[in-house]
Residue frames relative to the residue before (quaternion, step in Angstrom):
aa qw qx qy qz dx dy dz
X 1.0000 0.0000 0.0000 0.0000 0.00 0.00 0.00
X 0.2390 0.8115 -0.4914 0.2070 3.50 0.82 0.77
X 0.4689 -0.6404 0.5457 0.2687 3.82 -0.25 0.69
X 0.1865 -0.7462 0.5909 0.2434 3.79 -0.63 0.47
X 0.4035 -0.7375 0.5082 0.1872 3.28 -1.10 0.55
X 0.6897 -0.5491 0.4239 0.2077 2.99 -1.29 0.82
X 0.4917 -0.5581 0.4762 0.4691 3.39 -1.52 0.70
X 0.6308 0.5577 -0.4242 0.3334 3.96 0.36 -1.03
X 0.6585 0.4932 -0.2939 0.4866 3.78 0.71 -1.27
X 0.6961 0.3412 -0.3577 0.5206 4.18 0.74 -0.51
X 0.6103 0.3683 -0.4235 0.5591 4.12 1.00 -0.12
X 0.4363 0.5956 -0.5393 0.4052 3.93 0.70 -0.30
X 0.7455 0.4048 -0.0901 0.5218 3.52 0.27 -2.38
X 0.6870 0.1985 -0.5445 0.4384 3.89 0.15 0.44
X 0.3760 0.5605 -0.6345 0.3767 3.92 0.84 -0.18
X 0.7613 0.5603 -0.1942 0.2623 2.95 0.31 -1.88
X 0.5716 0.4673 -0.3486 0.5774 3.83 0.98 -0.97
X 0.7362 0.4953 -0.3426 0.3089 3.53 0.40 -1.19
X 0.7135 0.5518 -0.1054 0.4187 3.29 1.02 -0.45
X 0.5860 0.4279 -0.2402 0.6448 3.25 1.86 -0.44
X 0.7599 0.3326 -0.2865 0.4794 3.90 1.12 -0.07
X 0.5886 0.4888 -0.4004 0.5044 3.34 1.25 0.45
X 0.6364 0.5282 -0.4204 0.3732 3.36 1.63 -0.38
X 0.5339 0.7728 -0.1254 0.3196 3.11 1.69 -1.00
X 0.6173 0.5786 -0.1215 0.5191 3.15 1.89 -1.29
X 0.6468 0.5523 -0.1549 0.5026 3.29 1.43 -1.46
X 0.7155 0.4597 -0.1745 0.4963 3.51 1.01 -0.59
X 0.5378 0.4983 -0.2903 0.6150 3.46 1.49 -0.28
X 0.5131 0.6998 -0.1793 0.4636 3.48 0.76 -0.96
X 0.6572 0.6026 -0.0383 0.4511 3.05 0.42 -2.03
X 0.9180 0.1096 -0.0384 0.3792 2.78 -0.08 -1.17
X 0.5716 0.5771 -0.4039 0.4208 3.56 1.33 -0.08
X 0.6138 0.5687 -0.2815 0.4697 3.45 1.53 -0.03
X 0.4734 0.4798 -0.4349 0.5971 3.34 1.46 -0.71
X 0.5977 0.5202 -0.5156 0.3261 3.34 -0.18 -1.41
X 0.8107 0.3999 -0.2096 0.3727 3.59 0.18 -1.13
X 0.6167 0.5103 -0.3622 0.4776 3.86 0.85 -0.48
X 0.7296 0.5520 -0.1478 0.3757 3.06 1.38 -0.59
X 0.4964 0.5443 -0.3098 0.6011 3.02 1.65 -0.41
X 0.6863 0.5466 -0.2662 0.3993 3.72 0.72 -1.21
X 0.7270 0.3817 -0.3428 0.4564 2.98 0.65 -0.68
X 0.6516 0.5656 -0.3293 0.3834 3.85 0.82 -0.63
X 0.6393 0.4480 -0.3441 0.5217 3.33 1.71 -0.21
X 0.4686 0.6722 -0.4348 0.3735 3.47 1.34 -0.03
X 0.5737 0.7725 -0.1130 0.2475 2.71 1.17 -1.84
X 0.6397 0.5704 -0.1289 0.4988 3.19 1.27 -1.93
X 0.5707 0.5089 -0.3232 0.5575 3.20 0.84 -1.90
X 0.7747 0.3125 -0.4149 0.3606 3.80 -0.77 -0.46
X 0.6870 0.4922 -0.3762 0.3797 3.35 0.65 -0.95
X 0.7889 0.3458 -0.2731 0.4284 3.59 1.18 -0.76
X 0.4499 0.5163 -0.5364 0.4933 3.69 1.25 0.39
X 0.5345 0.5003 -0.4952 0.4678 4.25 0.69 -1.07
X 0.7115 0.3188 -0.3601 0.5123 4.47 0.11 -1.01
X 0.7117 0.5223 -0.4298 0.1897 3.25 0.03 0.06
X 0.5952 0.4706 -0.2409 0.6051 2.83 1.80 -1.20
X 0.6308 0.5932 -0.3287 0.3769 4.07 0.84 0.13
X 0.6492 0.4922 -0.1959 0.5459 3.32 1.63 -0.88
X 0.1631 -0.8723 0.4499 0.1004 3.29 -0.63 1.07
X 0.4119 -0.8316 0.1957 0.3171 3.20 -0.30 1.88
X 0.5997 0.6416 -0.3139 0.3607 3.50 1.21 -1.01
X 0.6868 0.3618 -0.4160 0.4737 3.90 0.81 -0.37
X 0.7183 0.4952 -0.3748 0.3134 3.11 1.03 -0.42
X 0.4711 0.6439 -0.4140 0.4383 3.53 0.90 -0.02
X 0.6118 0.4049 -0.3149 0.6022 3.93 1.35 -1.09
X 0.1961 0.6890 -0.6685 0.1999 3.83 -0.07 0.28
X 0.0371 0.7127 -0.6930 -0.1024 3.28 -1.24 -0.54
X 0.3216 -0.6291 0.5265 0.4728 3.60 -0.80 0.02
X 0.7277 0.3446 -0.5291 0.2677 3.58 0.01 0.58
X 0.4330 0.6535 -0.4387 0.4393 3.18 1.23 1.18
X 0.4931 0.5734 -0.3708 0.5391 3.53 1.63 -0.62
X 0.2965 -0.7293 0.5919 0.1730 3.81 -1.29 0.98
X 0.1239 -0.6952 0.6768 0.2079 3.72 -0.66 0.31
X 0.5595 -0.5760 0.5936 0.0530 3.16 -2.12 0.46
X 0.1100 0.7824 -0.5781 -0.2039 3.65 0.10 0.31
């Protein structure tokens, strides 16, 4: 006793399907690119942060170190 369904209600539910797997795609999409811009940039990030200490550390005292120049904490 199943009610048959109309032609409009079976073009409704493929709009509908069609529209729930193209959003799906677009979000996947979406976000596998962020994922990546996002990574890039956080390795930029680093890169700057470790070119700024480098250009602060001065190489010539640091070469005279010694280890009885390093302070410990007790």
């Amino acid at each position: 006793m199943s009610p048959k369904k109309s032609l409009s209600t079976k073009i409704i539910l493929m709009v509908e399907l069609i529209l729930l797997i193209s959003g799906i795609l677009f979000c996947s999409v979406s976000v596998y690119r962020t994922r990546g811009g996002i990574r890039k940039s956080i390795q930029q990030r680093m890169l700057d942060i470790v070119n700024c200490a480098a250009g602060s550390v001065n190489g010539d005292m640091l070469e005279g170190l010694t280890a009885e120049d390093v302070v410990r904490d007790a």
